[in-house]
C-alpha positions, 0 to 999 in steps of 0.5 A: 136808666132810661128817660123814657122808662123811668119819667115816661117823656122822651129826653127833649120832653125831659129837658123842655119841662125842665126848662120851663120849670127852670124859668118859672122858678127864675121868675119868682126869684127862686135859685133853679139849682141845687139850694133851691128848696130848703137847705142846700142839697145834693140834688139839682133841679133836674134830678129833682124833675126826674125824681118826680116824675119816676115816683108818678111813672113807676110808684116805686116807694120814697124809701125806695127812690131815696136810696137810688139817689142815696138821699133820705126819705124825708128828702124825696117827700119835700123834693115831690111835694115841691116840684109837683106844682111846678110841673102843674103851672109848667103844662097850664097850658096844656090840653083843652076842656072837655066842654071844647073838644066835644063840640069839635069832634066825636068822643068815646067815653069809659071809666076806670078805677084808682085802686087805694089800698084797704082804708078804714076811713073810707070802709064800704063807701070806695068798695068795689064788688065787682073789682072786690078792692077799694077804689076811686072811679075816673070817667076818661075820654079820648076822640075817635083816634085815641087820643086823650082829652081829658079825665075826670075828678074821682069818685067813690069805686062803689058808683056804677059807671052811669052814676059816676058820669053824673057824680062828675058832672059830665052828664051836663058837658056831653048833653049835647054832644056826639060820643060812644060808649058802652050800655052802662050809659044808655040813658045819658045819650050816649050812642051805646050797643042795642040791648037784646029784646026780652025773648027776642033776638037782633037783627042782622043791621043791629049787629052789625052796629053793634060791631061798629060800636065796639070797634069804635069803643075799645080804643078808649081802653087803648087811651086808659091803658096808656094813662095807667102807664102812670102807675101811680094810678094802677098800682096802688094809690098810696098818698092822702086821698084828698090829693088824689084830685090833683094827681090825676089831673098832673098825670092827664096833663102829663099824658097830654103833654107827651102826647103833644097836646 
């Protein structure tokens, strides 16, 4: 199987995460190899990075991964629950705030949704009507060329795109700032398309700014196309909600770090 399709990072990508885990493992005086978590196992640390990273990259199902590597299942929950913030302390570094690059740089906003599966816990409060499932809602921003900046803590799929802005507390970060987006977030100063007047009809020149914006604008669905790639968040989110949080934020540091950043 193919680094790049099964972990979503190039082999050098690979091999320097797995350095770094390596070496923070060695720091805290723990065995990088193949005893390194509980009892001795067949794994070695970097089976055990790429198991992580295929079940965030293709959300195949632990059983599933447990008999690709002739494993157990409970095997393929501890390794996960292990390397995961490993992964997260080797890319601390990684990305900026988003506060940062938007006095930097023109942004472009959008949201997106986690589908969860049918929960009974959480009932009507993470369903989408428009998107007729249970969801959780993530702002994205990405700068004028595509690039990922950053990604938002979730929030319940029934908010509109312009509450959910301020449910995550974006609203105060890009107060100040220059970014595009789409109607929905009009009235948090986002430079979006002109509406139509009632009974009237736009201009020639608010077309065409309309055309500029929406060109501008549909790059960030190139952006959230490329973090969805990450199926643990476009497939069916199967774990405990309450660590949905830390998921996505692994995934954008993920993203970013096979992105350079």
């Amino acid at each position: 199987m193919r680094t790049q399709y099964s972990t979503g990072l190039s082999e050098s990508e690979f091999w320097e995460l797995t350095a770094r885990i390596k070496d923070i493992t060695i720091e805290h005086g723990q065995n990088p190899g193949p005893n390194m978590i509980g009892r001795p196992q067949t794994l070695d640390l970097a089976s055990k990075v790429r198991l992580t990273l295929t079940l965030l990259r293709t959300n195949i199902t632990q059983q599933l991964a447990a008999e690709m590597l002739a494993v157990s299942q409970p095997t393929v929950s501890v390794v996960k629950s292990q390397i995961e913030p490993l992964i997260d302390q080797a890319l601390t570094m990684t990305g900026i705030p988003l506060g940062e690059a938007a006095s930097a740089r023109p942004l472009i906003v959008d949201g997106t949704y986690i589908p969860t599966g049918n929960r009974k816990a959480t009932g009507s409060v993470n369903y989408s009507g428009k998107r007729h499932c249970q969801n959780l809602s993530i702002q994205v921003a990405c700068d004028l060329g595509g690039t990922l900046v950053a990604t938002s803590a979730p929030v319940p799929g029934a908010r509109h795109d312009s509450a959910a802005l301020t449910l995550t507390g974006w609203d105060q970060i890009l107060a100040d700032a220059d970014w595009f987006a789409d109607s929905a977030y009009t009235a948090h100063g986002a430079i979006t398309p002109i509406r139509k007047r009632p009974g009237g009809e736009l201009t020639e020149s608010e077309r065409e700014f309309n055309r500029q914006v929406s060109s501008i604008r549909c790059t960030v669905e190139r952006t959230i196309s490329h973090l969805k790639n990450w199926r643990v968040l476009s497939k069916g989110y199967r774990r405990q909600l309450k660590k949905l949080p830390f998921v996505i934020a692994l995934v954008t540091k993920l993203e970013l770090y096979r992105l350079g950043w």
